[in-house]
C-alpha positions as CSV (number, residue, x, y, z in Angstrom):
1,X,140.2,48.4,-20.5
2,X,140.5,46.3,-17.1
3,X,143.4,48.8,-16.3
4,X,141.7,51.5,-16.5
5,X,139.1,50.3,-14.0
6,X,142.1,49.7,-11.5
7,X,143.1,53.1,-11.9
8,X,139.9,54.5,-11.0
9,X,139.5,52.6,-8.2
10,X,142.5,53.6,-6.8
11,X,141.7,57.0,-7.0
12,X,138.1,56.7,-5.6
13,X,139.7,55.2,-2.8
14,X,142.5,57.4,-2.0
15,X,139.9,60.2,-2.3
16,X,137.8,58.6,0.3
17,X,141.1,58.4,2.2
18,X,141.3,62.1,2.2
19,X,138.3,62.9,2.5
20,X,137.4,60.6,5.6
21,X,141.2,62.2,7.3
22,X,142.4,58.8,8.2
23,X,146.0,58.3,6.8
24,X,146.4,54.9,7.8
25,X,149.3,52.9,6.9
26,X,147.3,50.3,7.4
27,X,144.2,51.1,5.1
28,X,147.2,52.5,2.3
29,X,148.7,48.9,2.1
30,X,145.3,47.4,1.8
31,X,144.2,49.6,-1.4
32,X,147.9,49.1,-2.5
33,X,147.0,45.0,-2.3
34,X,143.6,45.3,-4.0
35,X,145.3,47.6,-6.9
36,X,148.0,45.2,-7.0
37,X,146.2,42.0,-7.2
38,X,143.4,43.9,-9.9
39,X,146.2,44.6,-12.0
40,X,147.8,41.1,-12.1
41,X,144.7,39.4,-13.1
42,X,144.0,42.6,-15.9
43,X,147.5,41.0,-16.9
44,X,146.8,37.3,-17.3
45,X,143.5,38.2,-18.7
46,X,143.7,37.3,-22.2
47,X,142.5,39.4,-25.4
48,X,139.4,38.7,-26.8
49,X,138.7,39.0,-30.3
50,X,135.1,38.3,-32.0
51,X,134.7,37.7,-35.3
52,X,131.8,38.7,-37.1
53,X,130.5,37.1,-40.3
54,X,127.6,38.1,-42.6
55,X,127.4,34.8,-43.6
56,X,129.7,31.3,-44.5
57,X,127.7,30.6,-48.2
58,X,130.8,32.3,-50.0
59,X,133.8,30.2,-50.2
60,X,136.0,32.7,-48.7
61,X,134.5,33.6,-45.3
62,X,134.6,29.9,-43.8
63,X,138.3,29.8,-44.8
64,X,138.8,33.2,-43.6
65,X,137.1,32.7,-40.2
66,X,139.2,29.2,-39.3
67,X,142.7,31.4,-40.4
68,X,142.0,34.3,-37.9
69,X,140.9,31.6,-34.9
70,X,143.9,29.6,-35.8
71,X,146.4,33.4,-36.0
72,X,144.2,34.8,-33.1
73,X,144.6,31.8,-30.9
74,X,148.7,31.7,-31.9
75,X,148.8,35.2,-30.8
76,X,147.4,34.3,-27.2
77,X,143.9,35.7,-28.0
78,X,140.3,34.3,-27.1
79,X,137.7,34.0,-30.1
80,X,134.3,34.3,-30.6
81,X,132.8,33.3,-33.8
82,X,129.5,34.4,-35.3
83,X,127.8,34.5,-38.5
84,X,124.3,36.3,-39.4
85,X,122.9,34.0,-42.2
86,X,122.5,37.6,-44.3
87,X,120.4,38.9,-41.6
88,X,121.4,42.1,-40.3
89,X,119.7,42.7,-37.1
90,X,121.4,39.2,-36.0
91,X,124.2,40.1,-37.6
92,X,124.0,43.6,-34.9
93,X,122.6,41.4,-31.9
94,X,125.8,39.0,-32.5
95,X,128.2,42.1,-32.1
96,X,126.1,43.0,-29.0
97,X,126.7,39.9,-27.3
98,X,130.5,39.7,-28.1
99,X,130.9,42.8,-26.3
100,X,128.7,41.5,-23.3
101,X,130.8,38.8,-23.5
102,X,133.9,40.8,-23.3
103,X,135.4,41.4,-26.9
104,X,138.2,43.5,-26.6
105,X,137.6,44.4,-30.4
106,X,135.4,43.1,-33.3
107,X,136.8,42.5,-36.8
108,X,133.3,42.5,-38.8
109,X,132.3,41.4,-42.3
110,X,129.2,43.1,-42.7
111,X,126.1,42.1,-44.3
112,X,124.8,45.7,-44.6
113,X,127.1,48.2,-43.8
114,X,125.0,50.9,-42.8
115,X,122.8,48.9,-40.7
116,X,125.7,47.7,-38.9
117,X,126.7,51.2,-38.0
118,X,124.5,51.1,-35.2
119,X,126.1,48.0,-33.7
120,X,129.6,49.5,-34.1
121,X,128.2,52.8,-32.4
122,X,126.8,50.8,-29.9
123,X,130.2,49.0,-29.1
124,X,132.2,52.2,-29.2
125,X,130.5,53.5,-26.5
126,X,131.2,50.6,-24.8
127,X,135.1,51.2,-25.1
128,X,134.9,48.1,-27.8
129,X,137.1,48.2,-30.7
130,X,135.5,47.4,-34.7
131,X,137.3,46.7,-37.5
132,X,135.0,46.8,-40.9
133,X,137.0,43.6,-42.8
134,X,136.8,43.9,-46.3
135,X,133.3,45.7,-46.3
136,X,133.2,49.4,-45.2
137,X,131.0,49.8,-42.2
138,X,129.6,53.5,-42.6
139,X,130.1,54.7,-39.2
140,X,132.8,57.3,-37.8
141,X,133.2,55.0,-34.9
142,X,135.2,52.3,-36.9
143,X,138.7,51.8,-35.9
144,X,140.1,50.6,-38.8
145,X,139.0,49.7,-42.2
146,X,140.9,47.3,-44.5
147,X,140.3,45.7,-48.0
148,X,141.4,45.1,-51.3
149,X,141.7,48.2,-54.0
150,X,138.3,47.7,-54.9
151,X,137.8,49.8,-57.7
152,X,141.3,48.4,-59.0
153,X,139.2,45.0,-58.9
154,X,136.6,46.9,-61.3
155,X,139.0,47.9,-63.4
156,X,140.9,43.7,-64.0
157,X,137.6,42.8,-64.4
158,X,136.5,45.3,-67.6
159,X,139.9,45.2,-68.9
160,X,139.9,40.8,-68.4
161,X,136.4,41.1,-70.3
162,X,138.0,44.3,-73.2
163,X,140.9,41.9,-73.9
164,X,138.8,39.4,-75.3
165,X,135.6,41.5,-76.7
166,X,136.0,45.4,-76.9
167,X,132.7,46.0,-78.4
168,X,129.0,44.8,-78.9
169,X,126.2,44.3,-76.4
170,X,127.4,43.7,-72.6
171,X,125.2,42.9,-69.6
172,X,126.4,43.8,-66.2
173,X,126.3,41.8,-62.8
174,X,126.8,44.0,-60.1
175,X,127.3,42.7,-56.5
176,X,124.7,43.2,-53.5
177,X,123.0,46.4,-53.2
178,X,124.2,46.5,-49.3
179,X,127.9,45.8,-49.2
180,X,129.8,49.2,-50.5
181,X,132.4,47.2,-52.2
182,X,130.0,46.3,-55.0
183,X,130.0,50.3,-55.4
184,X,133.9,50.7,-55.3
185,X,134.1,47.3,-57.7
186,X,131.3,49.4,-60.8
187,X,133.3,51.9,-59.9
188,X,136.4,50.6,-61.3
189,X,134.7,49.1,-64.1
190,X,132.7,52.1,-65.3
191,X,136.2,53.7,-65.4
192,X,137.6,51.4,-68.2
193,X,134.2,51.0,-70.2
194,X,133.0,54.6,-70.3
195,X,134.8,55.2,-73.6
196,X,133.8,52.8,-74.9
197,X,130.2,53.0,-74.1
198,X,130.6,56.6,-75.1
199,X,131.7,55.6,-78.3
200,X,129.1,53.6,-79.4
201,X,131.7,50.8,-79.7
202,X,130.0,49.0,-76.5
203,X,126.1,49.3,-75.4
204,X,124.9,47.5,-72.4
205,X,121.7,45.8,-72.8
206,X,121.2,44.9,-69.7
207,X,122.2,46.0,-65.8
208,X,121.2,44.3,-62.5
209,X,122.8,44.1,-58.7
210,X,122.5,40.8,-57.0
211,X,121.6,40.3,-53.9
212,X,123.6,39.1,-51.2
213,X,126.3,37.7,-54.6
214,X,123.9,35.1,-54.4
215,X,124.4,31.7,-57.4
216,X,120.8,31.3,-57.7
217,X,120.0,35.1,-57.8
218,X,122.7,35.5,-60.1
219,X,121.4,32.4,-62.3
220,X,118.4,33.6,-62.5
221,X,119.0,37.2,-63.0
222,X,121.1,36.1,-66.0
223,X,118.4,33.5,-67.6
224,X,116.1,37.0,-67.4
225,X,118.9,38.8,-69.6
226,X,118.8,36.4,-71.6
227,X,115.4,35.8,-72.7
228,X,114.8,39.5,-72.3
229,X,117.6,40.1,-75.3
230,X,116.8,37.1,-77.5
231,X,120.5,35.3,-76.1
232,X,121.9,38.9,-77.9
233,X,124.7,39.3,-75.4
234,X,128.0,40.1,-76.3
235,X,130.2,39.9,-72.6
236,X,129.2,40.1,-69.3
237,X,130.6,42.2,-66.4
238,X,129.9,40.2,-63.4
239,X,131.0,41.3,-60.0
240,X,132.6,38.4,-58.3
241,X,133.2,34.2,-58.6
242,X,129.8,33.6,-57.0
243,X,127.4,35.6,-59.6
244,X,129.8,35.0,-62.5
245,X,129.5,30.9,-61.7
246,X,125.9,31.3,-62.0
247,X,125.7,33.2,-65.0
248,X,128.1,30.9,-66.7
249,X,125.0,27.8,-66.0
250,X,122.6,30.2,-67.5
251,X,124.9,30.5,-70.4
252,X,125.7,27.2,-70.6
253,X,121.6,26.2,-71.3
254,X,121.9,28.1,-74.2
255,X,125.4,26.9,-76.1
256,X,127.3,29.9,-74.7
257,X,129.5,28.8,-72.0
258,X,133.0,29.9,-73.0
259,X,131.7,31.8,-76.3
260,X,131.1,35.2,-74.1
261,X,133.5,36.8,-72.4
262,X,132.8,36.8,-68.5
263,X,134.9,38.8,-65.1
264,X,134.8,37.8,-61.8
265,X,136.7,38.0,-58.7
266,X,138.1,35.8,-55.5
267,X,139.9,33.2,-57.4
268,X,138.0,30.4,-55.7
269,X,138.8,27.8,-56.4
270,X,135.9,26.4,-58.6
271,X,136.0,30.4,-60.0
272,X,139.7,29.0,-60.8
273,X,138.7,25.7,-62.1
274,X,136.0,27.8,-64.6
275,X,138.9,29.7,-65.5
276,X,140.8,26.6,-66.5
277,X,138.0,25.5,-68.5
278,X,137.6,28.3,-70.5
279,X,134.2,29.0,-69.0
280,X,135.4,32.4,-67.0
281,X,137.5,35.0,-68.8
282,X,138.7,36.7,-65.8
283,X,139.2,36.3,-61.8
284,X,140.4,38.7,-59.4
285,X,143.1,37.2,-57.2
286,X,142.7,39.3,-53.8
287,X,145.3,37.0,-51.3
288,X,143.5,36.9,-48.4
289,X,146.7,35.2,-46.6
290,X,147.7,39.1,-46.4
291,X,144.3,40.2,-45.4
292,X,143.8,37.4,-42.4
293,X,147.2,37.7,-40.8
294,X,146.6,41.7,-41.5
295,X,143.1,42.2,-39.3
296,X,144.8,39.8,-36.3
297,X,147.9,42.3,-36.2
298,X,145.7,45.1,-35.9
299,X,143.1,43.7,-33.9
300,X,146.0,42.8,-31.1
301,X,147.4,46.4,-31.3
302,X,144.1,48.0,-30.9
303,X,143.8,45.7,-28.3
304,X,146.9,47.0,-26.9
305,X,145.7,50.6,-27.0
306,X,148.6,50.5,-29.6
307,X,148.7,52.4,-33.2
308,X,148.1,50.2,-36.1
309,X,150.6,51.3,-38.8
310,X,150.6,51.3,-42.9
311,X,147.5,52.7,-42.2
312,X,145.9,56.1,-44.4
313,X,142.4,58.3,-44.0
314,X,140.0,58.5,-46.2
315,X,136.7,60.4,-46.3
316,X,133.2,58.2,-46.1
317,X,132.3,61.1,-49.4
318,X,134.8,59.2,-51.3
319,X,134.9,55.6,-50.4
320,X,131.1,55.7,-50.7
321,X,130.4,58.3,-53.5
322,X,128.0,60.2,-51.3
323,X,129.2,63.9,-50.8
324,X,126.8,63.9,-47.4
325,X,128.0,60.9,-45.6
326,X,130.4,63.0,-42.8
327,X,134.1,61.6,-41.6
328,X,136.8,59.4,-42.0
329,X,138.5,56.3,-41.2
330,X,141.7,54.9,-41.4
331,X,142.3,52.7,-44.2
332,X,144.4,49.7,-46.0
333,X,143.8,48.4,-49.0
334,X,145.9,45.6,-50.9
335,X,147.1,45.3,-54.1
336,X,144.7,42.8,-56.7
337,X,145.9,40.8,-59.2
338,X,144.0,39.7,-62.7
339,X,143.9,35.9,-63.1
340,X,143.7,34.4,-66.6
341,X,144.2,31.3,-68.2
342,X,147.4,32.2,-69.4
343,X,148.6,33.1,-65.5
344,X,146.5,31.0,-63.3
345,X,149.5,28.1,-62.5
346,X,151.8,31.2,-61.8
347,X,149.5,33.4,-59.5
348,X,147.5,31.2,-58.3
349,X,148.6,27.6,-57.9
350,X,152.3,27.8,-57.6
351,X,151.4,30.6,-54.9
352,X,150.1,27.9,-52.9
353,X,146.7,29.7,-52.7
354,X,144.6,27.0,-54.9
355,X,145.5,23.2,-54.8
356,X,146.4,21.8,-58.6
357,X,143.8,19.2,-58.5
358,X,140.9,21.6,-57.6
359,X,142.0,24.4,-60.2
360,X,142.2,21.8,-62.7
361,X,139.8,19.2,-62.1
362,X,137.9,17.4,-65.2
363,X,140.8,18.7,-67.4
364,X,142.4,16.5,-69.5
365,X,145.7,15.8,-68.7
366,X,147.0,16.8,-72.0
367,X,145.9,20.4,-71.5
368,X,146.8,21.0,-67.8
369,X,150.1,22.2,-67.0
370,X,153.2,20.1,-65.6
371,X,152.5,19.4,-61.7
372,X,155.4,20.7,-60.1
């Protein structure tokens, strides 16, 4: 942006120049030194990346934060970290004050992606750079939007949950009500149970969304299932690690733990330890080590006034649902992987992603696999 500045001020001063009559050598090598020197400090002026983060109570944001400092910082970049406690207006006040502060571009993990719009609107017109990480951002103004296949994600999870149970009552744990993902991820899910559900083979008993994919909303949402079906639950469809892991301690007060089928997604790693246990059916392995290194690349490009590539358009109408919502934004979204018991130690912990002794802490050593 700081070049652009130069430019304009040599043109406001060689119109003055022109206008004022006076072709002085002298005055011409003066702008020609102010130009020069403005465009060797735009030069050694380093990139400035913020990051914005809804919040660090999931697993996954506080190691995804300290990755893109530590790839930002690599790359020669500046960094400003921030997270909003699940508070959106701090969450948009935070992106306000990393372009004050001179962000070159934003990579943002909303808390509420509409209300974040207007904070992303705001910085566009400020000639600042957003990228909507992992949570779609509903504005035109986005730069870039990358993710996981999301509704892929909904569909491991029903099919984790079918392989083990393919018909009685099921409850469903959706994610937050704010964060669009949670949409994309019933999505998926609603794909691969419909026919069954139209069948009559599967009925669900029970349906709720959890805010923020809260523990102890999810706990408690489940205990309410519970009671409210007289413990007559077949397999639950939960949304992620963190809503799953509480319903499983609402399951587990009542004898049930490992006895109904339960999805997830993140492959944390205590979501991986429940999966060891036989306490979670099913987690989604999304590799953030592709999605970290991913947002820095692009963030330095854009940056760069440069084009980002691998990258495809889609329409707000479809990665929202709603027909109304206008535009587009360019998109990437990785490929998932289902994580069972039977392919944790491949996917997960010979990937290097979750360390042996966490995935398979409290198991007996007979039952774990060989350490390698």
């Amino acid at each position: 942006m700081l070049w652009v500045q130069v430019l304009q001020i040599l043109i406001l001063c060689l119109k003055e120049i022109f206008i004022m009559k006076k072709f002085s050598i002298t005055l011409l090598t003066i702008v020609l030194f102010v130009v020069l020197g403005l465009s060797v400090f735009a030069a050694d002026t380093p990139i400035k990346i913020g990051l914005s983060f809804s919040d660090f109570t999931l697993e996954r944001w506080v190691r995804e934060a300290a990755d893109m400092t530590e790839l930002a910082r690599k790359a020669g970049a500046q960094v400003i970290v921030q997270e909003a406690n699940h508070d959106p207006k701090i969450q948009n006040d935070q992106i306000e004050n990393m372009v004050l502060q001179g962000a070159n571009v934003i990579i943002i993990v909303a808390e509420d992606g509409a209300a974040a719009a207007t904070a992303v609107d705001a910085a566009a017109k400020a000639g600042v750079k957003c990228i909507a990480y992992d949570r779609l951002i509903k504005s035109p103004n986005v730069s870039v939007y990358i993710s996981f296949d999301n509704v892929e994600v909904g569909r491991a999870e029903a099919r984790g949950v079918l392989a083990v149970k393919d018909s009685g009552r099921f409850a469903l744990l959706g994610g937050s009500p704010t964060d669009n993902n949670a949409v994309l991820v019933r999505q998926g899910q609603m794909e691969v149970l419909k026919s069954y559900i139209d069948s009559g083979k599967i009925k669900i008993v029970a349906d709720q969304w959890v805010p923020n994919w809260d523990t102890t909303e999810a706990l408690k949402i489940m205990e309410n299932m519970l009671t409210a079906t007289n413990n007559q639950i077949d397999a639950v469809v939960a949304s992620n690690d963190s809503t799953a892991l509480g319903a499983i301690e609402a399951l587990r007060a009542q004898g049930l733990t490992g006895k109904v089928p339960i999805s997830a997604q993140d492959a944390t790693a205590a979501g991986c330890n429940a999966v060891a246990k036989g306490e979670l059916t099913v987690s989604v392995y999304k590799d953030i080590r592709l999605l970290v290194p991913l947002a820095i690349d692009i963030a330095m490009k854009l940056a760069k006034d440069e084009t980002p590539e691998g990258l495809k358009n889609f329409t707000f109408a479809v990665l929202t649902g709603d027909k109304n919502l206008p535009g587009s934004v360019p998109c990437n979204f990785l490929k998932v992987v289902g994580v069972t018991k039977d392919n944790l130690y491949d996917v997960v912990v010979k990937s290097g992603y979750q360390k042996y002794d966490e995935v398979y802490k409290d198991i007996p050593e007979k039952d774990r696999p060989p350490k390698i």
